[in-house]
N, C-alpha and C positions, 0 to 999 in steps of 0.2 A: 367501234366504228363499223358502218356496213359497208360490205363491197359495191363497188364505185364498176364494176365492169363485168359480165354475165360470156360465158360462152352461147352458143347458138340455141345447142339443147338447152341450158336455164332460161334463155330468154324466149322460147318456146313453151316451155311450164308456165312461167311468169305468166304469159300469154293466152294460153291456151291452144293457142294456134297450130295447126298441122305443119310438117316439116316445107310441104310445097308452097303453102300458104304463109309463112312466113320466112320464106327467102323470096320470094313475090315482094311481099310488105321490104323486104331489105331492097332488092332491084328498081324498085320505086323511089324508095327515098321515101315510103312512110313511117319507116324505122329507122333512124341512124345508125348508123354502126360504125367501125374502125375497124382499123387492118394491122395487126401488130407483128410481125414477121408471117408466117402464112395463116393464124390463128385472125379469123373472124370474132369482135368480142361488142359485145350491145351495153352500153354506158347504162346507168339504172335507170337516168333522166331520160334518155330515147323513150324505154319503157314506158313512165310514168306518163310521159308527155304524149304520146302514142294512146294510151287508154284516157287519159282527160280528152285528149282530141274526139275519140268515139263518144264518151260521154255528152259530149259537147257536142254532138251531131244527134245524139237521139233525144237530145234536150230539146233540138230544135224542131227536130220534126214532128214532137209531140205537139209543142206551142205553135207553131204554123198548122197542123192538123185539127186542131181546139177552136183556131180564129175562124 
């Protein structure tokens, strides 16, 4: 079974994402996250969901760029 929940830093790797840029992407609300006693933890789904959504924007600015 895979872990179902990522600390900051994993969810960072995962990502790519720089440490200020991805507490950004959390303060937004482009990342889900959860708060589990003072521990910040990023569901895997957040993640995944988070990178399909990017996916899914340069899918389109490709196709609107084409038209």
């Amino acid at each position: 079974m895979s872990r179902q929940l990522y600390s900051v830093q994993e969810g960072m790797a995962r990502t790519g994402l720089a440490r200020s840029n991805f507490f950004n992407k959390l303060a937004s609300g482009e990342i889900r996250s959860v708060k589990i006693g003072k521990r910040r933890l990023i569901p895997d789904t957040a993640i995944d969901e988070y990178i399909e959504r990017l996916e899914a924007e340069a899918e389109a600015a490709r196709s609107s760029g084409a038209a």
